[in-house]
N, C-alpha and C positions, 0 to 999 in steps of 0.2 A: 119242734123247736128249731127257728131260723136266724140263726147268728149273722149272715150274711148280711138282714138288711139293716145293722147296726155299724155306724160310717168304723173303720177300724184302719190305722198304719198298721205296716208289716215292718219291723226292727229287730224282734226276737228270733232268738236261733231256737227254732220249735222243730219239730216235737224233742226237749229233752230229754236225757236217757234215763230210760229206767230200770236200774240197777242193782242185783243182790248184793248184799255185805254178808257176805259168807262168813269171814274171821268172825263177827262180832254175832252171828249168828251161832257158829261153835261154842264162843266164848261164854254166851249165855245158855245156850241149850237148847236151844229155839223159842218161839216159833220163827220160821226164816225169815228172816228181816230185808225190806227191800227199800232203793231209797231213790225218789222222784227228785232228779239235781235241777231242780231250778235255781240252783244256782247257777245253772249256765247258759242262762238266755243271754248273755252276751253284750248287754248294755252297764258300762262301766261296771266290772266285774261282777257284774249278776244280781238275779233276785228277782223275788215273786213279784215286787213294784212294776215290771217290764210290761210283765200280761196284760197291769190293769190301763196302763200309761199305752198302751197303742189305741187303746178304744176312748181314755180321757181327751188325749192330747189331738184324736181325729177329731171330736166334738170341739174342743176349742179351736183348731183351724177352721170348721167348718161356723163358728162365730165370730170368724175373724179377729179371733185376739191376736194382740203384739205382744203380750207377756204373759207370762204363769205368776203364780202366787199358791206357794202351799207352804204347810208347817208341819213340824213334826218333834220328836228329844233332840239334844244334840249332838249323840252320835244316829241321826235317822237313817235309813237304808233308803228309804221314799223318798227321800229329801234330794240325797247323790244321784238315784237314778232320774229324778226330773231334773234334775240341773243338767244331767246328761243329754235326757233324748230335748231340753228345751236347746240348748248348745248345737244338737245336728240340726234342729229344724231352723237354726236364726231367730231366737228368741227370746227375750229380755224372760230372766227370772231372781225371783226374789222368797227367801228363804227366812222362813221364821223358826227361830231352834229355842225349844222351851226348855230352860235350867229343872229337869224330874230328879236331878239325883242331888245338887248344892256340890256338887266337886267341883274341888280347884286344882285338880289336877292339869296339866299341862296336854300329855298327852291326848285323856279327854275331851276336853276342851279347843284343839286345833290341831290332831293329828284322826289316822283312821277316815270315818266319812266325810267329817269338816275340813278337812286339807281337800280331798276329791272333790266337795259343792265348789271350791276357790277356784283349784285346775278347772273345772268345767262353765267357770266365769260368772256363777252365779254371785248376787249381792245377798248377805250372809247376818241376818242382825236376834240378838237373842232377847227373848222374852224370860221373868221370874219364872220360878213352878207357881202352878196354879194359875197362871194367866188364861183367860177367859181368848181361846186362842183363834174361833173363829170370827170373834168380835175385831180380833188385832189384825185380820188378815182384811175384814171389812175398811176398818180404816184407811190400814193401808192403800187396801182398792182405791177408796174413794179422792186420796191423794192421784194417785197416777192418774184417776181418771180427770182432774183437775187442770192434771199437764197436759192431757190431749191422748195419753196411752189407752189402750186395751184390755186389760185386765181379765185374765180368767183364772176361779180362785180352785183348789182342788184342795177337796179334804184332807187332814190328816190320814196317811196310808191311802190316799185316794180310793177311799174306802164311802163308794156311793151306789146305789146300781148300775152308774157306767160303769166306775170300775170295776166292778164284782162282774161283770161279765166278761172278765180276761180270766177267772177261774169258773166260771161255766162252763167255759171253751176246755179248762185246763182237766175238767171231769170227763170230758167226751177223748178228751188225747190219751185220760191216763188206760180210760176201759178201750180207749183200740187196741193202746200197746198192750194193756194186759190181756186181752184177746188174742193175741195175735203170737201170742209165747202157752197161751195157754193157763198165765195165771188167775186165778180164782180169789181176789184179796177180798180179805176179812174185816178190815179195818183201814182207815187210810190215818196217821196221825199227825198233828204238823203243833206249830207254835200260833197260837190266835193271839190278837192285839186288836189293830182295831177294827175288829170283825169281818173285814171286805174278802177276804181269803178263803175263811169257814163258809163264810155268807154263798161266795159263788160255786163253792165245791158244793155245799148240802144242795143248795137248788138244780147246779145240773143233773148231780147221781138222781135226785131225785125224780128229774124230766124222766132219767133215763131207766126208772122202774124200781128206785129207791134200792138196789140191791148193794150198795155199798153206804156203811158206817162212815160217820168220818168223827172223829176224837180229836177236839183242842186242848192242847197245853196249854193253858193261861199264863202271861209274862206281866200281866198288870191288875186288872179288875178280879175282886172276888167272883166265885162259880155265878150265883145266880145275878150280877148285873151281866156277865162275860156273855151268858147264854142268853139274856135278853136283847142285849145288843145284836149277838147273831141270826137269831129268828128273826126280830125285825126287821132288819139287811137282807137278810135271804126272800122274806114276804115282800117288801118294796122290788127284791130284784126279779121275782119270778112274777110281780105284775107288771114291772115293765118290760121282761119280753114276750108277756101275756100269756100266762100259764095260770095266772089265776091263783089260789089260795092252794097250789099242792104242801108247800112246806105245813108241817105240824110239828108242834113245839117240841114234839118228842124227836124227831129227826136231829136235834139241837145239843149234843155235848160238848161238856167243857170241864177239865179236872186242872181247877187251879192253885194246886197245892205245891207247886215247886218255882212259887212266883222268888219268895224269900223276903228279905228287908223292904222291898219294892223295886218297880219297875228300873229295869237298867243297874241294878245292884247285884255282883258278883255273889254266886254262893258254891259252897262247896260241891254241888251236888253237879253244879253249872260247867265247874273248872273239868273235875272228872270226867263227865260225857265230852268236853272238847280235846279233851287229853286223847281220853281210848278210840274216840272216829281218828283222831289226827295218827294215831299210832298205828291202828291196824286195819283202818280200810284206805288209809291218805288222803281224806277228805275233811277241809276246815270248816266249823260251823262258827258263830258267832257267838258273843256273851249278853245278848240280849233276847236275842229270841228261837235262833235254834240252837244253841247251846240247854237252853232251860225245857226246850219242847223234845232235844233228845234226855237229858235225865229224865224228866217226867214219863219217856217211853221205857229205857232203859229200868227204871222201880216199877212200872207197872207189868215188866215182862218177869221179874223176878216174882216181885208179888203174882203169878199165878191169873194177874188180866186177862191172858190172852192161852189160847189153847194150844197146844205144843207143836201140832201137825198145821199151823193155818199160817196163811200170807200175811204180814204186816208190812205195810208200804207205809213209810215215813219221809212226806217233804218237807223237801229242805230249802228255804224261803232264802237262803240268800245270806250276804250281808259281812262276810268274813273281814271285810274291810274294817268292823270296826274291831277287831281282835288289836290293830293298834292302836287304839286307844285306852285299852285295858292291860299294858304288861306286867305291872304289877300284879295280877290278881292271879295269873300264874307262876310266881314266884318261883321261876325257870335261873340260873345260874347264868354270868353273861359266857362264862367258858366252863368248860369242865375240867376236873384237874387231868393232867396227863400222868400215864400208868410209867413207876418209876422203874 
C-alpha cells in the first residue's frame, strides 16, 4: 500500500498523541482505556476533518480551483476546518449549514463552529433540514461557475475516497505508535457520521492484516444504514488505492444506540461522558459526535463489551468548538455560591 503517490499538503501536526486515561480507566475498572487526540492536528482547533482535507484540498489545487464548496449541520466541524485550511491556502469558500435540529437558539446558531467558519472568512448560508444538500451545492457550483470561479465541491465530512485516505494513513500512524510502546489494542472506537473516518480506519487496518477491530458509535443513521454506508466507503476506498475487494462486510461495526432524539440533539448520556473526560482526564469532547461516541464507549465498558485485561484506544475526532453552542445543555451554574 503506497500513500505516497496520492497528491497530499502537509498542515497537520501528525503523528498525534496517543494517550492513556488512566483516571477514567480506574474509575471504570478497566479495560485500559487509551485515547488517539486527533483533536490536535492543529488546524483551527482540531479534528479528524484535517487528515482528510490535506489529501482533498491537494486534489483541488491540483484542478485548479479558485474556491471550495462543502456543506455539512450547523454546528459542522468539517465545515470550520475547511474554512480554515481554504483561508491559509487563499481561497474563496462557501458554506452550506443544514437546519438537522429546528433550534432557534442563538448560541447554536452563530456562536461555537459558525462564529470560527466567519473569523476564517468563509460565505456562510443555511439550507432547511432535509435539503437534498448535494444537489444545493451543485447549484451553487454552477452559479460561480457562471461568474468565471472554480468551484470544487467536497462532500459532507469530505467523506469520499480521497478523503478516507487521510484515515488510512491515520491506521498505519496509530499501529507504529502502538508498536512502538508495545501496545497490543483490541478495539479502536470513535464516533461514525458520515462514514469517511470508519471507512479509512477499517481499510487501512485491514491492508495491514486486518488485526485491529474498529467499533462506530453512530451519532445519526440507524445500525444497519450507518454500516452500509461504511463498507461501501471503505470498498470505493481500497479500490482506489487499488487493494481490490479486501474489506468484507463483517470488517464493518456500528452500535447506534446512543444517537438519542436525533442527530446533534443533547442526551443525558452525551452531557455525562463530557462532564467525567472534562473532569478527570482534562480533555473536552464535543456534543455531537464525541461526546455521544464516548457514552456509547463508556455503556459498552460497563456492560461487559470489552474484556478487563485488553487495550481500548478511543479517537477522538475533534470538534470541542462546538461545546459553545450548546451551554444550555449542561446546565452548569454561571457562579457558584461562596462558602459562608
Amino acid at each position: 500500500m503506497n500513500l505516497a503517490r496520492f497528491p497530499r499538503l502537509s498542515f497537520a501536526h501528525l503523528p498525534t498523541p496517543l494517550e492513556p486515561m488512566k483516571r477514567l480507566t480506574e474509575f471504570l475498572g478497566g479495560p485500559r482505556l487509551w485515547i488517539k487526540r486527533d483533536d490536535c492536528t492543529g488546524l483551527s482547533t482540531g479534528g479528524n476533518k484535517t487528515r482528510k482535507l490535506e489529501f482533498l484540498m491537494a486534489d483541488a489545487l491540483g484542478q485548479g480551483a479558485d474556491t471550495i464548496l462543502t456543506q455539512g449541520a450547523t454546528q459542522s466541524n468539517h465545515a470550520r476546518q475547511t474554512a480554515a485550511i481554504a483561508a491559509r491556502l487563499g481561497l474563496d469558500c462557501h458554506l452550506l449549514l443544514e437546519d438537522r435540529t429546528g433550534s432557534n437558539d442563538e448560541n447554536y446558531n452563530f456562536n461555537g463552529n459558525v462564529l470560527i467558519d466567519r473569523l476564517h472568512g468563509a460565505t456562510v448560508s443555511k439550507r432547511p433540514g432535509g435539503a437534498d444538500m448535494q444537489a444545493e451545492m451543485e447549484k451553487l457550483a454552477d452559479q460561480l461557475r457562471r461568474e468565471g470561479k472554480k468551484p470544487y465541491l467536497i462532500p459532507g465530512g469530505g467523506s469520499n475516497p480521497v478523503g478516507a485516505l487521510g484515515y488510512v494513513n491515520a491506521a498505519l500512524e496509530i499501529v507504529y505508535q502502538a508498536t512502538a510502546i508495545g501496545l497490543n489494542i483490541s478495539t479502536v472506537v470513535h464516533a461514525t457520521g458520515s462514514a469517511g473516518t470508519q471507512a479509512g480506519l477499517v481499510t487501512g487496518f485491514k491492508a495491514l492484516g486486518g488485526q485491529v477491530p474498529v467499533l462506530g458509535i453512530g451519532v445519526r443513521a440507524p445500525r444497519e444504514k450507518q454500516e452500509a454506508n461504511v463498507f461501501d466507503l471503505a470498498r470505493r476506498t481500497a479500490d482506489h488505492i487499488g487493494l481490490g475487494d479486501i474489506v468484507e462486510r463483517s470488517d464493518v461495526a456500528a452500535n447506534c444506540d446512543y444517537v438519542g432524539p436525533g442527530y446533534g440533539l443533547p442526551t443525558p448520556g452525551m452531557v455525562d461522558a463530557v462532564t467525567l473526560l472534562a473532569r478527570m482526564e482534562g480533555i473536552l469532547l464535543d456534543p455531537v459526535y464525541s461526546g455521544k461516541g464516548m457514552d456509547g464507549l463508556i455503556d459498552l465498558v460497563r456492560k461487559g463489551r470489552f474484556e478487563k485485561d485488553s487495550d481500548i484506544v478511543f479517537l477522538h475526532t475533534g470538534g470541542s468548538a462546538a461545546l459553545f453552542g450548546y451551554p444550555d445543555a449542561f446546565g452548569l451554574p454561571l457562579y457558584d455560591q461562596q462558602a459562608q
